[in-house]
C-alpha positions, 0 to 999 in steps of 0.5 A: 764832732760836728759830722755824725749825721753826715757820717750815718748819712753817709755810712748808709748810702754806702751799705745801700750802694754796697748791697746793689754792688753785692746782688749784681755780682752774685745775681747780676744778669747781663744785658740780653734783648729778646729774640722775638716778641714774647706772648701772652700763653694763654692756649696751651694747645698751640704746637710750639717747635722743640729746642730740647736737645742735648745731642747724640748719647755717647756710650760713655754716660759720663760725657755727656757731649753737646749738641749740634743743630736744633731740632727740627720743629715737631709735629707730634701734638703735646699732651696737655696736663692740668692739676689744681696748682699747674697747667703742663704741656709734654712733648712726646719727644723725650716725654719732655716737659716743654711748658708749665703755668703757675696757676696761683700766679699772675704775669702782672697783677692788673691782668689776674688771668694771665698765668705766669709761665714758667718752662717754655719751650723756645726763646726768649726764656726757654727753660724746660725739663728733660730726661732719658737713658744711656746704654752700653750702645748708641739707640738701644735706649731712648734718650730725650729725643726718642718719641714716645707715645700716650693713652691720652692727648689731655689729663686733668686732676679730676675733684674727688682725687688727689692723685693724677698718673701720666704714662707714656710708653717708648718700645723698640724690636728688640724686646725693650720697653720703656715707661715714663710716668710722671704722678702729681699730687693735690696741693703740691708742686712735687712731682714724682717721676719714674723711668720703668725699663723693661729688658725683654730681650735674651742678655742683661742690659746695662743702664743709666738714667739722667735728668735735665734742666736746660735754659737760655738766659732769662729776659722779664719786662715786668722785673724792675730794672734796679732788681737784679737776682739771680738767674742759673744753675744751683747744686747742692751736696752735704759737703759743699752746701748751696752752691751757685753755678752761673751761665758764665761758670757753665760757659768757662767749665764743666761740672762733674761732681758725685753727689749722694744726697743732693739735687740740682735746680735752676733758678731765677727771681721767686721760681725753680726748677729741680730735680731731686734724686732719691735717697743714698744713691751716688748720682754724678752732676753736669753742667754743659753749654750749648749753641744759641746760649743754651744752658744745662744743668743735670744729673745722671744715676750709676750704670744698673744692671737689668736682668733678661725678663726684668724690670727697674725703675729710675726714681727721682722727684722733680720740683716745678713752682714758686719758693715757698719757704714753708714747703720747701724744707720739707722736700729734701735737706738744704732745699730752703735754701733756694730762698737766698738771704745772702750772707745775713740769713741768720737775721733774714730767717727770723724776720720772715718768720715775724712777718709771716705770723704778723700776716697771718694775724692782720691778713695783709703784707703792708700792714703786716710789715708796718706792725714789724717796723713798730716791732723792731721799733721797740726792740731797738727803743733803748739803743734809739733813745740813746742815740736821740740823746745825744743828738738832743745834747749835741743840738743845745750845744750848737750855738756854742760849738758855732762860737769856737768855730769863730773863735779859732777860724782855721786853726783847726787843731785848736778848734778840735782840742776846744771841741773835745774839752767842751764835750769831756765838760758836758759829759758827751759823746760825740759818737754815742749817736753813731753804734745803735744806728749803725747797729740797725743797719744790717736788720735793713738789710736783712729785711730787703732781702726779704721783701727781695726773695720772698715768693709769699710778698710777690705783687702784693697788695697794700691799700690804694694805689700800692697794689705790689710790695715787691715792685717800686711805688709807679706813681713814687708818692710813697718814696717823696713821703718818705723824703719829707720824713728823712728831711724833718727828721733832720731839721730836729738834728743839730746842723753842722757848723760847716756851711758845705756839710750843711749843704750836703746835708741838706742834699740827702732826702733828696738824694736818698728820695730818688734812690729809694724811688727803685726799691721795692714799695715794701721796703719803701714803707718799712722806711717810712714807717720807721722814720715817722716813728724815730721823728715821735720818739726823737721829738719827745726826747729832744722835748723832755730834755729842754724841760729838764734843762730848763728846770736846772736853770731854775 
């Protein structure tokens, strides 16, 4: 068969072409300009005006209903929180966190001061963090619009401690007392987060808490325009796993759903939000859509009943930070499953594991990744050598298959039945070329899912001008090295005997130069890569098969 590099070609620009239809259907974001200029946030003590609304609690804490009008702008000051890994801003309206910078994290890797910015409190990318209670009548309980009040206008994470307490306090006439206190801890993103009511008065008081996630739709310059991953609402629950809850899904319908043993985030590329309710406790999940394309996902505990002269305390955990894959299996079931490896996970896993070892061995993530492509290379060496061989035979069988074709001209049933009796004398499989590469294909994939959801490669360095794996080559020289590599690595295969495949053929490093010119460099090099090694192992198998034919003509 005189087409199975055309039909390899063309199988894998159909799985390329599939896993850009596959990630815009599950993380595709619609087109959204950005509502005013975004700035660079590098004062946090500037006020910025509150969008922290879900409206009015109704006495039902399951409805939960929507908002109306924004709130006005506020004019009490934030509290600045500072740890060694966050920067936050807390609004006394709700104790709501409004902002958080990632300190170990660049906006873009040339500006290294430019923390990245992840809750912020007004569009374009508002995203923030917001909690209250419901109680058995409206007001009696402060929900997140009540203002609270702090000790303190600023906290630091002094050296020495490894622990870092912030109060703030909320208290009304009739003898109710509430605080919320939100603890971090050195080294961690985990925050932990408790909501104590006091019942001072002379009845029993009856209580829920609730937590929150609310955003708009996310809009970044800096992600290149080909990336598409997801950005929305995540629940997860021992019955349904990992489950995705789009802007759209919150716009066409309410979630409401008991879970025990679950938690509920929102996400966008490489970064989270969560809230993770404690152990054993049946806490029920919403979602709700709000005016100006705002989004909530949240949760809400059952009604607990507070004696008179008593105390309770809401515990959950909050996560705010990158998904590191060697923390987050550690903060609660199925939380590693914020990193999304699609539907090869099974294969994706390993791959990561590989890659961070490599990594920590060699110390950097583009060497690390060409150490891999060796290292698959090898795994994969009898299935290539296979497949180099029959390319080999098919190669020397060329000027005789140009010579049926001339012989039988049109007739193409002849040509065929001639084409088959020539490959069953050869003893060769026109096909035995296709399986081990095909069988390749879905380790490629597996490891753009990587180099696409791994926090660890986010902007980085290789050598020279490559100083972000996870962002395509600016000045697209890797992807025209790798287009020379596909185009010698054809001229060592036999060309097809029709002139228009030939063309066609002839067509792909260009075509496939210009595709790949919009991935991400580290996918770029592991292509590369692999190519200058198949070009090695395909020269000297071609080579040592003209020595031994040559020895049999002898």
């Amino acid at each position: 068969m005189d087409n199975q590099r055309l039909f390899l070609f063309l199988a894998l620009a159909a799985v390329l072409f599939l896993i850009y239809e596959s990630w815009m259907q599950d993380y595709g974001r619609p087109a959204q300009l950005p509502v005013a200029q975004e700035q660079v946030q590098g004062a946090p003590g500037v006020p910025v005006p509150s969008v922290n609304e879900i409206p009015t609690v109704s006495t039902t804490p399951g409805a939960v209903p929507a908002g109306a009008a924004l709130s006005s702008a506020l004019d009490e000051a934030l509290i600045q929180v500072e740890t060694d890994l966050l920067r936050l801003e807390i609004s006394p309206r709700g104790a709501t966190i409004a902002s958080a910078w990632l300190l170990d994290y660049a906006v873009v890797p040339e500006r290294p001061e430019d923390k990245f910015r992840l809750l912020k409190p007004e569009p374009p990318n508002m995203f923030i963090v917001q909690s209250g209670l419901l109680g058995e009548q409206p007001d009696v309980l402060p929900t997140h619009e009540a203002v609270f009040t702090s000790a303190q206008t600023s906290y630091a994470l002094q050296p020495g401690n490894d622990r870092l307490e912030v109060t703030l306090e909320w208290t009304n006439d009739t003898g109710i007392r509430v605080k919320k206190i939100y603890t971090f801890t050195r080294g961690s993103y985990l925050i932990e987060s408790r909501q104590v009511v006091e019942n001072g008065t002379g009845a029993p008081l009856i209580a829920r808490a609730y937590d929150q996630l609310q955003r708009t739709e996310l809009y970044d310059p800096n992600e290149p325009s080909f990336v598409h991953t997801f950005t929305g609402g995540v629940y997860y629950s021992p019955e349904d796993k990992y489950k995705k809850v789009s802007f759209d899904d919150i716009a066409e319908g309410k979630l409401d759903r008991t879970v025990t043993d679950g938690w509920i985030a929102m996400m966008q590329h490489y970064f989270m939000a969560a809230w993770i309710p404690p152990r054993g406790v049946a806490e029920t999940f919403y979602t709700n859509a709000l005016n100006n394309s705002r989004y909530i996902i949240g949760k809400y505990s059952p009604p607990f009943s507070i004696a008179p002269g008593t105390e309770h305390v809401f515990e959950n955990q909050l996560f705010v930070g990158p998904k590191l894959q060697d923390t987050l299996e550690e903060i609660a079931p199925g939380f590693e499953l914020a990193v999304d490896y699609g539907w090869l996970t099974v294969i994706a896993k390993p791959i990561f594991w590989l890659l961070s070892w490599i990594h920590a061995v060699v110390g950097n993530w583009g060497w690390a990744i060409i150490v891999l492509t060796i290292l698959i290379k090898l795994a994969f060496y009898k299935l290539s050598e296979t497949s180099y061989r029959s390319m080999a035979h098919m190669r020397q069988l060329t000027p005789r298959l140009q010579a049926l074709k001339d012989r039988y001209g049109d007739d193409k049933q002849r040509l065929n039945q001639a084409m088959m009796e020539l490959y069953k004398t050869e003893k060769i499989n026109p096909l035995g070329g296709c399986l081990p590469i095909l069988v390749q294909i879905p380790v490629f994939i597996a490891l753009y899912w990587v180099l696409l959801e791994s926090v660890e490669m986010r902007q980085a360095p290789f050598v020279l001008w490559l100083n972000n794996l996870s962002a395509p080559d600016p000045y697209f020289i890797l992807p025209l090295i790798m287009g020379v590599s596909m185009f010698v690595q054809q001229k060592l295969n036999p060309a097809p005997p029709d002139p228009i495949q030939a063309k066609i053929m002839m067509s792909l490093p260009f075509v496939f130069t210009v595709f790949f010119a919009f991935f991400p460099s580290g996918l770029v090099l592991y292509w590369t890569v692999n190519n200058l090694l198949s070009i090695a192992q395909q020269w000297k198998i071609t080579r040592d098969l003209e020595l031994e034919t040559a020895k049999r003509r002898r």
